[in-house]
Structure formats: C-alpha cells, structure tokens
TIFI-537754 format. One record per residue (C-alpha): residue number from 0; x, y, z. Coordinates in nm, 4 decimals, padded with zeros to 6 digits. Layout:
N
(atom NUM,(X,Y,Z))
...
***
This chain:
151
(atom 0,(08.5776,09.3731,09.1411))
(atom 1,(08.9446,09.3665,09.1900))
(atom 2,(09.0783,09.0584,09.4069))
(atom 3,(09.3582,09.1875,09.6531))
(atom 4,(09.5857,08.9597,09.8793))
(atom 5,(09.7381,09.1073,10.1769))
(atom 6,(09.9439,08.9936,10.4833))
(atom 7,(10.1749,09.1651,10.7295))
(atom 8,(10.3928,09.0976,10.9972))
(atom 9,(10.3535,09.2542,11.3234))
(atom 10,(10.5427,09.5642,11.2432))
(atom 11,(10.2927,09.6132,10.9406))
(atom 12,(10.0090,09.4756,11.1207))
(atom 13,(09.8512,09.8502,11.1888))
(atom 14,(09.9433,09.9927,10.8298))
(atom 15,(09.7674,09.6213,10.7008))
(atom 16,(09.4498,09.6870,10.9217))
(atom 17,(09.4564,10.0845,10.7083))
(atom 18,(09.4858,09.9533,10.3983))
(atom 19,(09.2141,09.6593,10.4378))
(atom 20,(08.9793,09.9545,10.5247))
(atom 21,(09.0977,10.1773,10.2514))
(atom 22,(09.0807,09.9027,09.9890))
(atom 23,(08.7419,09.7491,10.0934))
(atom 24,(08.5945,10.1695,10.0759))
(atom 25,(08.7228,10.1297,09.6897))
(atom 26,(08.5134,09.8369,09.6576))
(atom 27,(08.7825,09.5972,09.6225))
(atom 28,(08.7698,09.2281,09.7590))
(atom 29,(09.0701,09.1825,10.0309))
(atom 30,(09.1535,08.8916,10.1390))
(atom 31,(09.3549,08.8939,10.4597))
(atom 32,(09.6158,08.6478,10.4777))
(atom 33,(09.7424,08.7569,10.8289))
(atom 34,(09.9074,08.8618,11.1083))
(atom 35,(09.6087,08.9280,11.3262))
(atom 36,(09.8112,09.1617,11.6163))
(atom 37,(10.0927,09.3490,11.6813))
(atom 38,(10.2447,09.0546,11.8486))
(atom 39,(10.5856,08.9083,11.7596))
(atom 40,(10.5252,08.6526,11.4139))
(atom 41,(10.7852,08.5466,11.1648))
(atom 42,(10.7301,08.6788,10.8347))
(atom 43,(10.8062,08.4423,10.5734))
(atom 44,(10.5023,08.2162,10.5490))
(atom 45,(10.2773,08.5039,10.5427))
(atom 46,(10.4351,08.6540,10.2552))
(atom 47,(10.4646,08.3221,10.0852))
(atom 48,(10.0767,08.2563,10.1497))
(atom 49,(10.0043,08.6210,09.9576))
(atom 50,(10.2191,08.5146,09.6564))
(atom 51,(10.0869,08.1925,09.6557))
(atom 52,(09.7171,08.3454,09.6048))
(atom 53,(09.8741,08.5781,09.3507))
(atom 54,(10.0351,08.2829,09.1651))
(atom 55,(09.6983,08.0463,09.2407))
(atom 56,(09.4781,08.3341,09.0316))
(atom 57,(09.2973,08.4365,09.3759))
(atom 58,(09.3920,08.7573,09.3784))
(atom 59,(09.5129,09.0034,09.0780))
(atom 60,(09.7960,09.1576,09.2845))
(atom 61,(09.9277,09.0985,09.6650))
(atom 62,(10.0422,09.3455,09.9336))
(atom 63,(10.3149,09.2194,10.1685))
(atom 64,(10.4132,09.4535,10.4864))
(atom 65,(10.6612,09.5042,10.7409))
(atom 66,(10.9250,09.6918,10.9186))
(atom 67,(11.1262,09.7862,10.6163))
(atom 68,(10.9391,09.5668,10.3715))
(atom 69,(11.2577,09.3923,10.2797))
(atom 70,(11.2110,09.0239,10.4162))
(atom 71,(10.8763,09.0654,10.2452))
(atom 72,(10.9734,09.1007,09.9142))
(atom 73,(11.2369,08.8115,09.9473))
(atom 74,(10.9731,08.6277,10.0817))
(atom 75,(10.7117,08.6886,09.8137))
(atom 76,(10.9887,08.6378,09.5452))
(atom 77,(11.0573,08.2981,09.6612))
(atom 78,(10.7013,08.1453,09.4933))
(atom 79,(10.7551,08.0592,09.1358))
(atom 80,(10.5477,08.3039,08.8704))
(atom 81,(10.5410,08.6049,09.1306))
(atom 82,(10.7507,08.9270,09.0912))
(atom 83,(10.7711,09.1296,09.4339))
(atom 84,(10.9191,09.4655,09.4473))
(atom 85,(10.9943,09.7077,09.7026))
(atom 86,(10.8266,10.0222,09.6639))
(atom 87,(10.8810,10.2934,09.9210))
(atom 88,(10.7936,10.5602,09.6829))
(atom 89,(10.5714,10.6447,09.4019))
(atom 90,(10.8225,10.6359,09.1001))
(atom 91,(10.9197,10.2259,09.2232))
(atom 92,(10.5730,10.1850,09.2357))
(atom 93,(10.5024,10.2938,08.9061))
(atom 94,(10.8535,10.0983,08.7168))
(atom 95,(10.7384,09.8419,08.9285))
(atom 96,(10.4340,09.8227,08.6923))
(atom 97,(10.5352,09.9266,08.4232))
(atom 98,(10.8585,09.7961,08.3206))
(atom 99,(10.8373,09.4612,08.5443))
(atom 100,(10.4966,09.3704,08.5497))
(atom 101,(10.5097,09.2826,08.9525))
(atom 102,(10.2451,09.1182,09.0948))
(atom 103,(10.3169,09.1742,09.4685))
(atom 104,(10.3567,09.5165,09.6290))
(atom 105,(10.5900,09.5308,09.9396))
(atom 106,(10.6565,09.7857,10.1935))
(atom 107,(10.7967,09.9150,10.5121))
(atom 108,(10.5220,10.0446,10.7717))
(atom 109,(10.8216,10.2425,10.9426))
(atom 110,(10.9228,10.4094,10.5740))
(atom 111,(10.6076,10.5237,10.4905))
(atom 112,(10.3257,10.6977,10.6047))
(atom 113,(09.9487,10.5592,10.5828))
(atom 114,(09.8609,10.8511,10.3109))
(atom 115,(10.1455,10.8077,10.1002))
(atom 116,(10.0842,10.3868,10.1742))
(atom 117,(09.7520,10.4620,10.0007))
(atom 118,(09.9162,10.6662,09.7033))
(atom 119,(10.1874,10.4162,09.6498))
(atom 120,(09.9314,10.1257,09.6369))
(atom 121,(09.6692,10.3471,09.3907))
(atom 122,(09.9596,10.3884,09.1854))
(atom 123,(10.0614,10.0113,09.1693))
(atom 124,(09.6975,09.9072,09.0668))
(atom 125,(09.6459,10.2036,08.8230))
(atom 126,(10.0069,10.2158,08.6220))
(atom 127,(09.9397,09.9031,08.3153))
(atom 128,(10.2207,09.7244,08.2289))
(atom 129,(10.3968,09.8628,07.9615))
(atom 130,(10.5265,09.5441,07.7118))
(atom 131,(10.7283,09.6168,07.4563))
(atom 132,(11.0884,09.5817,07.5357))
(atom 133,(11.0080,09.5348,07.8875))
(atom 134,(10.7862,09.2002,07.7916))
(atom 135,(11.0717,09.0558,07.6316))
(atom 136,(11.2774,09.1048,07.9613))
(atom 137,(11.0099,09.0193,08.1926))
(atom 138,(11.0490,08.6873,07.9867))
(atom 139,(11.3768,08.6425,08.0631))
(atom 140,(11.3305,08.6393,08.4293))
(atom 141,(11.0940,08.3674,08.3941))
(atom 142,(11.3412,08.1399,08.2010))
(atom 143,(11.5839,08.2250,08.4940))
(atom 144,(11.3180,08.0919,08.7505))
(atom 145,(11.2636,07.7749,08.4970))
(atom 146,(11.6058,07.6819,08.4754))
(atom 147,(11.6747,07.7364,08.8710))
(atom 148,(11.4011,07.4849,08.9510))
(atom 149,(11.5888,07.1814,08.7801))
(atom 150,(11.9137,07.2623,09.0134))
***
C-alpha cells in the first residue's frame, strides 16, 4: 500500500478534501497533514510537515496545495532530502518524475481542475524515475543542499 502525505492551505483545502477521497478509493494510505477548513492559515508549516514525512520515510511521496501552489513548493523545498516541483500540467508532472526524481507534488487549486488534479497526481505516482544522466544530476543537487547547510 502506497503511503501518501498531503496538506493544504485554505485555498487548497476543498481540492485536498477531493484528492484524500480519490486516493483512499485507490487504496492508498493518506495521511492528512492539514488545513482542516477553508479558513484563513499560513502555509509554510503545513508544507514543511508533508516534506518532513516524505524525508522521515512516512510517506513515499507528498502532495502540497494552494492558491497557485507556489509558496508550497518553496515551502516543501526548504526540508533537506525533499525535491518539490510545481506541476500544473501533465508533462511537469511526468519530468518531474522522471528526470528529477521529486518527492513532493505541488499545485494550485485555482490552476487546475479536480479531474485533471487527479490525472496530474496518477501521473506523478505512475512515471519511475528515469536515472541515467538524470541520477548523476539529481546528485548534484544534493551536494548543493550539503554544502548550503555548513553556511
């Protein structure tokens, strides 16, 4: 059973609430890391609390949502070992995958529709990663993150 982590802010809170239900019919595990309304919340420790479980090994990928889906992804980005990308559309969802091997999908509740939320995030757990050149890359953005740490 795939592990999923997923958290929204208010502006994603209905498309989060969609994809729990869509996810859990798949028979995947979700774990829901928040908001828990449409009410006014500050995104940034939600997001960081999805990459964190990504990071931790508690879930296989994360889902961050929001307006646009952009403070999300910073967000995410910000815990050491996770790779967040933005992916409004299938093709970023899939190069996401493949040629970055992201851990954390983000994306904007007022960009996309719930269908094509559902596409996007069946093609970001289906597409493998594809090494290669890629790996070696993906490699050096982990040294980057290493060497920032000691500054």
């Amino acid at each position: 059973m795939r592990k999923i982590a997923i958290g929204a802010d208010h502006a994603g809170y209905e498309l989060k609430q969609h994809l729990i239900e869509y996810l859990s019919a798949k028979g995947m595990q979700v774990a829901d890391h928040g908001t828990n309304s449409t009410a006014s919340v500050d995104y940034p420790g939600i997001c960081a609390d999805v990459a964190r479980a990504v990071r931790d090994g508690k879930a296989e990928i994360g889902i961050v949502l929001g307006g646009s889906g952009q403070g999300e992804q910073i967000a995410a980005n910000k815990i050491n070992g996770v790779r967040a990308a933005l992916c409004n559309d299938l093709y970023l969802a899939e190069m996401a995958r493949s040629h970055n091997d992201t851990n954390v999908l983000s994306m904007g509740s007022r960009v996309v529709t719930p269908q094509l939320a559902e596409q996007i995030v069946d093609k970001f757990l289906n597409t493998e990663f594809e090494g290669g050149r890629h790996a070696r890359r993906v490699a050096q953005l982990g040294e980057i993150e290493k060497s920032e740490q000691k500054k």
